[in-house]
C-alpha positions as CSV (number, residue, x, y, z in Angstrom):
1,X,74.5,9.9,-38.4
2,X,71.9,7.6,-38.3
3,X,74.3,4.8,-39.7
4,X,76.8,5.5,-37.5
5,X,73.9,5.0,-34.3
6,X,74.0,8.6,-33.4
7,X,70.9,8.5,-31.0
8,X,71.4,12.0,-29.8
9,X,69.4,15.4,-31.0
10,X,70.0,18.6,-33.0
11,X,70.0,22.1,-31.3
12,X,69.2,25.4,-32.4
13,X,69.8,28.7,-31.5
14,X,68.1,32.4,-32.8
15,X,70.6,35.1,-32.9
16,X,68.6,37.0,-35.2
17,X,66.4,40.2,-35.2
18,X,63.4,40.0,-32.5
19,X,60.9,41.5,-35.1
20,X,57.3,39.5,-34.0
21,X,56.5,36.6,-36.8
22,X,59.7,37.5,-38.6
23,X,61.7,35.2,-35.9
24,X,59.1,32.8,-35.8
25,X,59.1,31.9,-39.5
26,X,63.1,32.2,-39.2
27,X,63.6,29.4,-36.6
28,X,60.4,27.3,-38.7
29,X,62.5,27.5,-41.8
30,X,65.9,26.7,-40.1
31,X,63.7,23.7,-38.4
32,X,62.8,22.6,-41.5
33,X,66.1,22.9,-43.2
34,X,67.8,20.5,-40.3
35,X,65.2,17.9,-40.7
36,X,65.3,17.7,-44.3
37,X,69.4,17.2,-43.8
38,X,68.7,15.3,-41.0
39,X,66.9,12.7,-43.4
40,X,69.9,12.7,-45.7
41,X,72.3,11.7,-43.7
């Protein structure tokens, strides 16, 4: 992406269960897991 120029930004979105901390350390890891690909490409 960065190669190609892409200049843009990633979205997320939590469909999940609305339990308190559970969804917060769900969207924290998913976070994490789009920067670390993010890096990659």
């Amino acid at each position: 992406m960065k190669d190609a120029g892409y200049t843009g930004y990633l979205s997320s979105e939590y469909e999940g269960v609305r339990e308190p901390w559970r969804s917060i350390e769900q969207v924290r890891r998913q976070h994490s897991l789009m920067r670390q690909t993010a890096d990659k490409l």
